[in-house]
N, C-alpha and C positions, 0 to 999 in steps of 0.2 A: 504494500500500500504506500511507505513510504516515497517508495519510486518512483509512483505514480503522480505524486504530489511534487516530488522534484521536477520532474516532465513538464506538469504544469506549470510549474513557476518560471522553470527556464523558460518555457514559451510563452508565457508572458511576458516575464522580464526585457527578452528578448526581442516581441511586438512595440510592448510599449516603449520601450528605449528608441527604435526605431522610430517611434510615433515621436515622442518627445526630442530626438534631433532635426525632425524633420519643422517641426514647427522653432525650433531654436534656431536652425537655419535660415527659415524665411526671416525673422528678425536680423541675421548677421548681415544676410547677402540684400535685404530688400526695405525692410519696413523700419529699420535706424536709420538709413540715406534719406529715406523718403520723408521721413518728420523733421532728420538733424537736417539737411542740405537742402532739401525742395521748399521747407514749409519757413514761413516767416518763424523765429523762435517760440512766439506766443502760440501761438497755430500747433506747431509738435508740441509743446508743454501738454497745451489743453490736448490734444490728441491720444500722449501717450498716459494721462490721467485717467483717461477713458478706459485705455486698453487696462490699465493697471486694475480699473476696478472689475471690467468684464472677464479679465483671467481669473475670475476666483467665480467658478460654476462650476456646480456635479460634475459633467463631464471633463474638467479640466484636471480636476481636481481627483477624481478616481482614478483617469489615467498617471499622472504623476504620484501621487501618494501611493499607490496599488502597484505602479512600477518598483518604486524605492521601498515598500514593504516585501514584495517577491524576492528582489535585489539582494538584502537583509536577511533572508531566509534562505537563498543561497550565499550569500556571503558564511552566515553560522555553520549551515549543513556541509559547505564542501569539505573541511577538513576531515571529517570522521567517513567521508566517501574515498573507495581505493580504486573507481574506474577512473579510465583515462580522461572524460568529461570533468570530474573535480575540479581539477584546478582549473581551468575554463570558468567555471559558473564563480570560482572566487573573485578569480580576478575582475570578470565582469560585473560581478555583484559589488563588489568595493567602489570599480570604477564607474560606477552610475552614482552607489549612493554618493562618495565624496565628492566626482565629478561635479553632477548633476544635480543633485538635492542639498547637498551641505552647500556650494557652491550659490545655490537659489537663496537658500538660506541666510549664510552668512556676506555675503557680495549683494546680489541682484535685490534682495528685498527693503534692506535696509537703505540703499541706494532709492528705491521707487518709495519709501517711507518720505524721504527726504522731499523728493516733488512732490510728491501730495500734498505735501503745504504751502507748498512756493502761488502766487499768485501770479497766473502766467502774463500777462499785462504791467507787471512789475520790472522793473532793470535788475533787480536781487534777484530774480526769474530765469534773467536770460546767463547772467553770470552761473546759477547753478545750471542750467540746462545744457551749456557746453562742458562743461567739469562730468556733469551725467552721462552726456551722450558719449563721451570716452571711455570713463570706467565701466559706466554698464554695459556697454558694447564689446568690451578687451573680456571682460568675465564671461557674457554671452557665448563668446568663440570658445570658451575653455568649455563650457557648459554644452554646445554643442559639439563638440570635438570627444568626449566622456560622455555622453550619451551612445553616438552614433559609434563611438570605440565599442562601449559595454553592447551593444545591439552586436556589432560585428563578432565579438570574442563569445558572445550568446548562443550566438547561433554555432560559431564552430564548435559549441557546449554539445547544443544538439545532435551533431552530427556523430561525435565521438563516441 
Protein backbone atom coordinates (compact mmCIF):
# COMPACT_ATOMS: atom_id res chain seq x y z
CA UNK A 1 0.00 0.00 0.00
CA UNK A 2 2.79 2.18 0.88
CA UNK A 3 4.00 2.05 -2.64
CA UNK A 4 1.13 2.82 -3.93
CA UNK A 5 0.86 6.19 -2.05
CA UNK A 6 4.56 6.97 -3.17
CA UNK A 7 3.34 6.49 -7.00
CA UNK A 8 0.91 8.87 -6.19
CA UNK A 9 2.63 11.41 -4.66
CA UNK A 10 5.43 11.38 -7.15
CA UNK A 11 2.84 11.80 -9.66
CA UNK A 12 1.65 14.55 -8.25
CA UNK A 13 4.48 16.08 -7.18
CA UNK A 14 5.69 15.73 -10.36
CA UNK A 15 2.38 17.22 -12.20
CA UNK A 16 2.01 19.87 -10.02
CA UNK A 17 5.67 21.02 -10.17
CA UNK A 18 5.38 21.09 -13.73
CA UNK A 19 2.19 23.03 -13.35
CA UNK A 20 3.74 25.46 -11.00
CA UNK A 21 6.92 26.33 -13.21
CA UNK A 22 4.80 26.76 -15.82
CA UNK A 23 2.96 29.51 -14.54
CA UNK A 24 6.39 30.93 -12.65
CA UNK A 25 7.43 31.07 -16.15
CA UNK A 26 4.92 33.09 -17.62
CA UNK A 27 5.66 35.66 -14.93
CA UNK A 28 9.68 35.41 -15.79
CA UNK A 29 9.55 35.45 -19.49
CA UNK A 30 6.05 37.68 -19.82
CA UNK A 31 3.87 39.24 -17.36
CA UNK A 32 7.08 41.34 -15.03
CA UNK A 33 8.19 43.04 -18.64
CA UNK A 34 4.67 43.63 -19.34
CA UNK A 35 3.65 45.76 -15.85
CA UNK A 36 7.73 46.69 -15.12
CA UNK A 37 8.48 48.10 -18.80
CA UNK A 38 5.07 48.54 -20.80
CA UNK A 39 2.96 49.92 -18.03
CA UNK A 40 3.40 53.48 -16.66
CA UNK A 41 4.69 52.46 -12.85
CA UNK A 42 1.39 53.32 -11.37
CA UNK A 43 -0.48 51.11 -13.83
CA UNK A 44 1.81 47.76 -12.89
CA UNK A 45 1.79 48.68 -9.14
CA UNK A 46 -2.03 48.63 -9.20
CA UNK A 47 -1.95 45.64 -11.71
CA UNK A 48 0.27 43.50 -9.85
CA UNK A 49 -1.86 44.22 -6.59
CA UNK A 50 -4.50 42.71 -8.24
CA UNK A 51 -2.79 39.79 -9.23
CA UNK A 52 -1.30 39.41 -5.67
CA UNK A 53 -4.61 39.23 -4.37
CA UNK A 54 -6.36 36.99 -7.18
CA UNK A 55 -3.39 34.25 -6.56
CA UNK A 56 -4.68 33.40 -3.22
CA UNK A 57 -7.95 30.81 -4.70
CA UNK A 58 -8.65 27.17 -4.07
CA UNK A 59 -7.38 26.27 -7.09
CA UNK A 60 -4.02 28.20 -6.72
CA UNK A 61 -3.65 27.37 -3.75
CA UNK A 62 -4.39 23.23 -3.79
CA UNK A 63 -2.14 23.12 -6.46
CA UNK A 64 0.95 24.77 -4.71
CA UNK A 65 0.29 23.74 -1.17
CA UNK A 66 -0.68 19.97 -2.26
CA UNK A 67 2.54 20.07 -4.49
CA UNK A 68 4.82 21.01 -1.40
CA UNK A 69 2.83 18.67 0.86
CA UNK A 70 3.49 15.48 -1.65
CA UNK A 71 7.11 17.05 -2.02
CA UNK A 72 7.43 16.77 1.86
CA UNK A 73 6.38 13.31 1.95
CA UNK A 74 8.66 12.33 -0.44
CA UNK A 75 11.25 14.20 0.63
CA UNK A 76 10.72 12.12 4.52
CA UNK A 77 9.98 8.71 2.66
CA UNK A 78 12.93 8.54 0.26
CA UNK A 79 15.51 7.75 2.62
CA UNK A 80 14.11 4.57 4.39
CA UNK A 81 13.35 3.44 0.22
CA UNK A 82 16.30 1.20 -1.36
CA UNK A 83 14.88 1.30 -5.08
CA UNK A 84 16.74 3.15 -7.54
CA UNK A 85 13.69 5.96 -7.70
CA UNK A 86 14.72 7.04 -3.93
CA UNK A 87 16.99 9.26 -4.35
CA UNK A 88 15.18 10.96 -7.37
CA UNK A 89 11.97 11.75 -5.31
CA UNK A 90 14.55 13.33 -2.42
CA UNK A 91 16.14 15.24 -4.33
CA UNK A 92 13.13 16.47 -6.13
CA UNK A 93 11.18 16.71 -3.13
CA UNK A 94 13.61 19.05 -1.37
CA UNK A 95 14.01 20.93 -4.46
CA UNK A 96 10.54 22.02 -4.85
CA UNK A 97 9.84 22.58 -1.36
CA UNK A 98 13.05 24.92 -0.72
CA UNK A 99 13.11 25.94 -4.26
CA UNK A 100 9.75 26.71 -4.63
CA UNK A 101 7.73 27.00 -1.47
CA UNK A 102 10.23 28.25 1.19
CA UNK A 103 11.56 30.57 -1.67
CA UNK A 104 7.52 31.90 -2.08
CA UNK A 105 7.68 32.19 1.37
CA UNK A 106 10.57 33.75 2.53
CA UNK A 107 11.58 36.11 -0.93
CA UNK A 108 8.33 36.54 -3.04
CA UNK A 109 5.62 37.04 -0.36
CA UNK A 110 7.10 39.36 1.91
CA UNK A 111 8.27 41.39 -1.15
CA UNK A 112 4.25 41.59 -2.53
CA UNK A 113 3.42 42.37 1.46
CA UNK A 114 5.52 45.39 0.87
CA UNK A 115 3.36 46.71 -2.21
CA UNK A 116 0.25 46.14 -0.88
CA UNK A 117 0.69 49.19 0.91
CA UNK A 118 2.45 51.39 -1.36
CA UNK A 119 -0.10 53.68 -2.93
CA UNK A 120 0.58 53.30 -6.42
CA UNK A 121 -0.12 57.03 -7.48
CA UNK A 122 2.59 57.98 -4.99
CA UNK A 123 6.53 58.63 -5.85
CA UNK A 124 7.22 56.36 -2.57
CA UNK A 125 5.33 53.90 -5.12
CA UNK A 126 7.35 54.19 -7.95
CA UNK A 127 10.79 54.04 -5.88
CA UNK A 128 9.58 50.71 -4.40
CA UNK A 129 8.06 49.22 -7.59
CA UNK A 130 11.55 49.34 -9.38
CA UNK A 131 13.51 47.90 -6.14
CA UNK A 132 10.25 45.19 -6.44
CA UNK A 133 10.33 44.59 -9.89
CA UNK A 134 14.03 43.40 -9.59
CA UNK A 135 14.12 41.28 -6.51
CA UNK A 136 10.82 39.60 -7.11
CA UNK A 137 11.61 38.88 -10.56
CA UNK A 138 15.69 37.51 -9.77
CA UNK A 139 13.67 35.12 -6.95
CA UNK A 140 10.91 34.27 -9.42
CA UNK A 141 13.77 32.76 -11.82
CA UNK A 142 15.12 30.74 -8.93
CA UNK A 143 11.53 29.79 -8.07
CA UNK A 144 10.91 28.77 -11.53
CA UNK A 145 14.16 27.13 -12.38
CA UNK A 146 13.28 24.53 -8.63
CA UNK A 147 10.03 23.93 -9.77
CA UNK A 148 10.55 23.00 -13.37
CA UNK A 149 14.08 21.06 -11.84
CA UNK A 150 12.00 19.10 -9.05
CA UNK A 151 9.11 18.37 -12.09
CA UNK A 152 12.11 17.07 -14.25
CA UNK A 153 14.00 15.00 -11.50
CA UNK A 154 10.05 13.74 -10.78
CA UNK A 155 9.52 12.26 -13.37
CA UNK A 156 12.87 10.44 -13.94
CA UNK A 157 11.57 9.29 -10.04
CA UNK A 158 8.85 7.73 -12.07
CA UNK A 159 10.42 6.17 -14.49
CA UNK A 160 13.01 4.28 -12.25
Amino acid sequence: MIDGVILVATLVSAIGGGLVAGLFFAFSACVMTALGRRLPAAHGIAAMQAINVAILNPVFLLLFVGTTASSVLLAVTAPFGDEPGAIWRLVGGVLFVVGAFLVTVVCNVPLNDVLAKVDPASSEGAGVWERYLARWTAWNHVRTLAAGGAATILTLALRS
